[in-house]
C-alpha positions as CSV (number, residue, x, y, z in Angstrom):
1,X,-21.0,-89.3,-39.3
2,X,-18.6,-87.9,-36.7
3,X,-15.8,-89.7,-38.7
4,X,-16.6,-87.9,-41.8
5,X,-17.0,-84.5,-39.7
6,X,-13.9,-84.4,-38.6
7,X,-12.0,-85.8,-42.1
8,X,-14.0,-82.4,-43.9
9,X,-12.1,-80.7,-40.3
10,X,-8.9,-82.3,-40.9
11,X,-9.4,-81.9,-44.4
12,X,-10.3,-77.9,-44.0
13,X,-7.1,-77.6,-41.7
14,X,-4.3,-79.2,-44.7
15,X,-6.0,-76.5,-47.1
16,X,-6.0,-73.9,-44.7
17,X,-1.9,-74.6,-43.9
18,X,-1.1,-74.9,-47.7
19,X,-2.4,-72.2,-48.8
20,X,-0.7,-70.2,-45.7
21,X,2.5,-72.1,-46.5
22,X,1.7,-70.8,-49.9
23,X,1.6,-67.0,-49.2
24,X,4.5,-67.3,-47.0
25,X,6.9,-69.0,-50.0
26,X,5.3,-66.1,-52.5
27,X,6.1,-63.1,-49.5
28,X,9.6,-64.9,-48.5
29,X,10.7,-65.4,-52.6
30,X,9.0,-61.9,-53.4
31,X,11.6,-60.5,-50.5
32,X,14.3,-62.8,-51.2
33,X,13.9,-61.5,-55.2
34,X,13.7,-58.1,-53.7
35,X,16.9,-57.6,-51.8
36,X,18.8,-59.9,-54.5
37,X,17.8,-57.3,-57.1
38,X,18.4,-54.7,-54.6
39,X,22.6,-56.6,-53.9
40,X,22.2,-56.7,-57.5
41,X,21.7,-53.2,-58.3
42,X,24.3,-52.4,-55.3
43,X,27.1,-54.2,-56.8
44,X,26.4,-52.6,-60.1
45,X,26.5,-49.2,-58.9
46,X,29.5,-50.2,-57.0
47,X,31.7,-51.7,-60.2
48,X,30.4,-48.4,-61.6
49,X,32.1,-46.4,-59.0
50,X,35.1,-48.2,-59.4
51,X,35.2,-47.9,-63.3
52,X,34.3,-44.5,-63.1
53,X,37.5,-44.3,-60.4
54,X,40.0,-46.1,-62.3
55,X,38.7,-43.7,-65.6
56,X,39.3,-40.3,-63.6
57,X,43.1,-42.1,-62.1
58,X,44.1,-43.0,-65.9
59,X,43.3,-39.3,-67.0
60,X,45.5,-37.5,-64.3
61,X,48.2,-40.2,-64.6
62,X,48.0,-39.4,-69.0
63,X,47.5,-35.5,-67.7
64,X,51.2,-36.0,-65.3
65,X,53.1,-37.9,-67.6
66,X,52.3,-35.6,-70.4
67,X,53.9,-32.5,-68.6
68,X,57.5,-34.4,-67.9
69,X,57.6,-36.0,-71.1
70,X,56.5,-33.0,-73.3
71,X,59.6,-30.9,-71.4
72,X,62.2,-33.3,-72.1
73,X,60.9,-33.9,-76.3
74,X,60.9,-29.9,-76.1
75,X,64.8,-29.8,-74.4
76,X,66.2,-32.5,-76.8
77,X,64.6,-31.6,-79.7
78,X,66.3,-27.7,-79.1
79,X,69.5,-29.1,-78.0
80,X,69.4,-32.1,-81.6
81,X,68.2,-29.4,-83.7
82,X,70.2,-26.3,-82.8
83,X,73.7,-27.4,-82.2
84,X,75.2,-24.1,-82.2
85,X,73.5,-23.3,-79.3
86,X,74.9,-21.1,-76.5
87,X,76.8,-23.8,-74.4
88,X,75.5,-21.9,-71.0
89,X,72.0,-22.2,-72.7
90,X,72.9,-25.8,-73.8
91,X,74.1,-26.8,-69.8
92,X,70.6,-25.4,-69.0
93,X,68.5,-27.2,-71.6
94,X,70.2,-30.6,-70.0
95,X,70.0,-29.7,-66.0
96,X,66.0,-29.2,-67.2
97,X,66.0,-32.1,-69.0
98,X,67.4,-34.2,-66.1
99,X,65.1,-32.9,-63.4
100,X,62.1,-33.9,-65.5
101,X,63.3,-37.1,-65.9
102,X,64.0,-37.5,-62.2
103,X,60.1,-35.9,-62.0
104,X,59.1,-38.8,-64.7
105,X,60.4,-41.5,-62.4
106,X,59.4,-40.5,-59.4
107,X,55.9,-40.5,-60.7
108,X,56.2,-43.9,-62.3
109,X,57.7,-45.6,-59.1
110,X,54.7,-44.0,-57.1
111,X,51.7,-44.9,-59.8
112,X,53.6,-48.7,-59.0
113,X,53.6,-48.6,-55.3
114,X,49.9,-47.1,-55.0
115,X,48.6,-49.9,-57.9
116,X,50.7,-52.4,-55.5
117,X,48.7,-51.1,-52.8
118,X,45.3,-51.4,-54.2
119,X,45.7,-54.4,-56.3
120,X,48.3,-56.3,-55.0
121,X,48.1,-56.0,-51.5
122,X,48.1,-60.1,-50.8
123,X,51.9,-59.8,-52.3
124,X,53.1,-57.3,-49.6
125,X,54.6,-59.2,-46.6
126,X,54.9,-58.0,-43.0
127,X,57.4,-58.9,-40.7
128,X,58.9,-57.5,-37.4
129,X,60.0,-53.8,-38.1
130,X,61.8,-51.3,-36.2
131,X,60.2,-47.8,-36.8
132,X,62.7,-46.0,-35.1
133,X,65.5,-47.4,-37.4
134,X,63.6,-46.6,-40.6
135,X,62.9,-42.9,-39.3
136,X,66.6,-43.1,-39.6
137,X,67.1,-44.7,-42.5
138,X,64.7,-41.5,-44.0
139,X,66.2,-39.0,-42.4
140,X,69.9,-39.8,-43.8
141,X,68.3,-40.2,-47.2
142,X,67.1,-36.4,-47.1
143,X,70.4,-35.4,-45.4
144,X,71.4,-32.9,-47.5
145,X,69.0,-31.0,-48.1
146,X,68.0,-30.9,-44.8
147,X,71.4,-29.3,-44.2
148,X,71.0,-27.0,-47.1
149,X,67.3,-25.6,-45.3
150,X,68.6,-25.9,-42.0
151,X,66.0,-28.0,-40.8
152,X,65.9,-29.4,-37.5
153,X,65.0,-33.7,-37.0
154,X,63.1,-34.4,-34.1
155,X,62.8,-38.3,-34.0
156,X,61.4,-39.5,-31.1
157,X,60.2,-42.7,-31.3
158,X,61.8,-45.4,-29.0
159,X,64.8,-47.4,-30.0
160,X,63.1,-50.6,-29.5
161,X,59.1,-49.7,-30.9
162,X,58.6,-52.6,-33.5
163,X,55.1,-53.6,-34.9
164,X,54.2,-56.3,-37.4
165,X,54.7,-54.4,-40.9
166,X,55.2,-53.9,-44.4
167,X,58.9,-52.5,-44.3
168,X,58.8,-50.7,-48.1
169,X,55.5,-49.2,-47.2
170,X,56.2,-48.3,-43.5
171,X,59.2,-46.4,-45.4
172,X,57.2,-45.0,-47.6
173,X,54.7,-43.1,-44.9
174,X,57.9,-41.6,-43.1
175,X,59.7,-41.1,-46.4
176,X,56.3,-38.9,-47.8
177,X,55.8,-37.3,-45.3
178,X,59.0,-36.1,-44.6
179,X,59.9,-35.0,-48.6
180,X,56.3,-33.1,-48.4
181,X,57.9,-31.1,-45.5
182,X,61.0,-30.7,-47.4
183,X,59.1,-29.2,-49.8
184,X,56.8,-27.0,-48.8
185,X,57.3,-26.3,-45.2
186,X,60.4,-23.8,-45.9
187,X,63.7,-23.0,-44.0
188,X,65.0,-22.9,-40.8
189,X,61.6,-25.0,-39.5
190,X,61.7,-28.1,-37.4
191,X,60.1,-31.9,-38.3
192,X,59.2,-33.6,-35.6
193,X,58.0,-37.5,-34.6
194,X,57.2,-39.5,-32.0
195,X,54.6,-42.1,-30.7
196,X,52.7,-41.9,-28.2
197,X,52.0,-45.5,-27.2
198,X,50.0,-48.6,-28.0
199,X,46.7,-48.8,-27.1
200,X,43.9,-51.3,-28.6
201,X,46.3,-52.9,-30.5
202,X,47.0,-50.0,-32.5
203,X,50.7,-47.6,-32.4
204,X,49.9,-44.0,-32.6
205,X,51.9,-41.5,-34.2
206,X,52.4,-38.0,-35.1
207,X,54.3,-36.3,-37.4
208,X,54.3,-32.7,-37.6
209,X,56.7,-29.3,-39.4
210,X,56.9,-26.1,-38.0
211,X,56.3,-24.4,-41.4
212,X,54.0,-22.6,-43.9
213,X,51.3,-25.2,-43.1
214,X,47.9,-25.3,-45.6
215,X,44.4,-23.4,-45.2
216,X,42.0,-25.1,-43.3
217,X,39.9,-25.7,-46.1
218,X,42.3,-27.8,-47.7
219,X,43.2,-30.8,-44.8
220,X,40.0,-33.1,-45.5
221,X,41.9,-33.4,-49.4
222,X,45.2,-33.7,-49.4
223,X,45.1,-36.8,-49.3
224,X,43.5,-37.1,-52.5
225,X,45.7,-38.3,-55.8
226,X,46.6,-34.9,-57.6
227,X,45.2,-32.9,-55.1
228,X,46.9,-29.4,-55.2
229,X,46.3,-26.4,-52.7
230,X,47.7,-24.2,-55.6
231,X,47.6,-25.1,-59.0
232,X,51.2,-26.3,-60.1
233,X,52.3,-26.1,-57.1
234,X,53.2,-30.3,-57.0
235,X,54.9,-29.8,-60.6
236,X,57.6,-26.6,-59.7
237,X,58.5,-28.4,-56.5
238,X,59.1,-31.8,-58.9
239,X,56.7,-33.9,-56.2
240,X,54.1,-37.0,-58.5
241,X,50.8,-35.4,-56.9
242,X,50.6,-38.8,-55.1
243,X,52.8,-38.7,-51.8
244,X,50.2,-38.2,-49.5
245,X,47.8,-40.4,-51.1
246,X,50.7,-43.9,-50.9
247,X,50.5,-42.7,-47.3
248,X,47.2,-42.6,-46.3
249,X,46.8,-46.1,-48.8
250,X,49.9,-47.5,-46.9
251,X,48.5,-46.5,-43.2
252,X,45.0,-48.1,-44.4
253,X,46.9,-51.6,-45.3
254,X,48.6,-51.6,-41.7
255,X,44.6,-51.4,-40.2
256,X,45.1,-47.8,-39.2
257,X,43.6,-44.1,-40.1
258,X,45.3,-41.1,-40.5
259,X,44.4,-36.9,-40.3
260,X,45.6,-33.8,-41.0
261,X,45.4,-30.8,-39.0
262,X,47.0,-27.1,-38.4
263,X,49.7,-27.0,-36.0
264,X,49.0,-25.4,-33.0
265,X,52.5,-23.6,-33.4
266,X,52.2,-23.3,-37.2
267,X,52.7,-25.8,-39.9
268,X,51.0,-28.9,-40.7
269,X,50.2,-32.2,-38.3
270,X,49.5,-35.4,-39.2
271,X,48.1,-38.1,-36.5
272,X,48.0,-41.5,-37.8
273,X,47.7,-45.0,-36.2
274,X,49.2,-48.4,-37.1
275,X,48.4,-51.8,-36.1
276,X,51.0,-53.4,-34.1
């Protein structure tokens, strides 16, 4: 009788454990269901984000190209279609002509590098760079017209700071930066650079013009592709709208950050950091 007690017992205790086994697979695949529907409806919104992204970047791309192109039809088709036409008018028509097509290039080689960034990034190969050496190389590009605007260089970093680096891109940050100065910062200012050490593996820098500087409300988005202060003001001064967004992309690939703030003695300040 005992025997038979504790089978029912033994019995009692395998039902009990499979039917808690039981609840436990329907709670843990209910849950497991749950949060893959929920990665599911993540990744969706995500790739929504992204089309949406990629959408708004081909409409301003169409929107810039449309500007450059449409001046340079309209100059050619006045200069084909009126050949009488004053030659002091005509010598105008072809100077305009020629700085939108500079414009139109500019833009094209910055949509390539920024895509390059984004898309490409495996392709981009870093090697041991001098950052003083490309300053340099930046600074004697934009000679002249830092002669013309009597702007004073300020490079400061070390002769021997190298990190581990994109070169191109590494160019690029300096190059941006220092053309949006050009720009917008006005005459008779100074641009300045230096670093002020490694620290957690990372180079920090900053870069900063004594100029006209940008409202306060403005700093969080000019990094942002397109992003004007004033409307057309990136079109008169011939700039693609996307300097300052290759440079934030192009800090982001070497593992660092970068800000913008007002200069304590007027102008605009940019800290960033690179990996070394």
């Amino acid at each position: 009788m005992d025997g038979y007690v504790r089978l029912d017992t033994l019995l009692y205790i395998l039902a009990a454990i499979a039917a808690l086994a039981a609840i436990i697979w329907i709670v843990v695949h209910r849950n497991f269901g749950r949060s893959i529907l929920d990665m599911t409806l993540k990744i969706d919104r995500e790739k929504e984000k992204y089309r949406e992204m990629k959408q708004q970047m081909s409409n301003n791309i169409a929107h810039e190209l449309r500007t450059p192109v449409s001046s340079i039809r309209g100059y050619l088709e006045t200069l084909t279609t009126c050949p009488d036409i004053d030659p002091a008018r005509k010598q105008m028509f072809i100077e305009r002509a020629y700085a939108q097509s500079i414009r139109l290039s500019d833009l094209i080689r910055d949509i390539a590098l920024i895509t390059k960034i984004e898309e490409a990034s495996s392709m981009l190969v870093k090697e041991k760079t001098n950052l003083r050496q490309i300053a340099n190389e930046v600074f004697e590009e934009f000679k002249e017209d830092i002669g013309v605007k009597g702007i004073n260089v300020e490079n400061m970093l070390s002769p021997d700071l190298e990190i581990t680096a994109n070169r191109t891109l590494v160019y690029a940050i300096f190059r941006n930066l220092v053309e949006n100065s050009l720009k917008y910062a006005g005459e008779h200012v100074t641009v300045h650079l230096e670093s002020s050490g490694i620290e957690s593996g990372m180079c920090r820098f900053k870069y900063y013009d004594t100029g006209k500087g940008v409202g306060r409300e403005h700093l969080k988005r000019i990094f942002e592709r397109f992003y004007r202060v004033q409307e057309g003001r990136t079109r008169e001064a011939g700039g693609s709208g996307l300097g300052l967004s290759i440079v934030r992309n192009a800090v982001s690939f070497h593992g660092g950050e970068i800000s913008a703030v007002a200069h304590h003695g007027g102008g605009l300040e940019y800290r960033f950091t690179l990996h070394v």
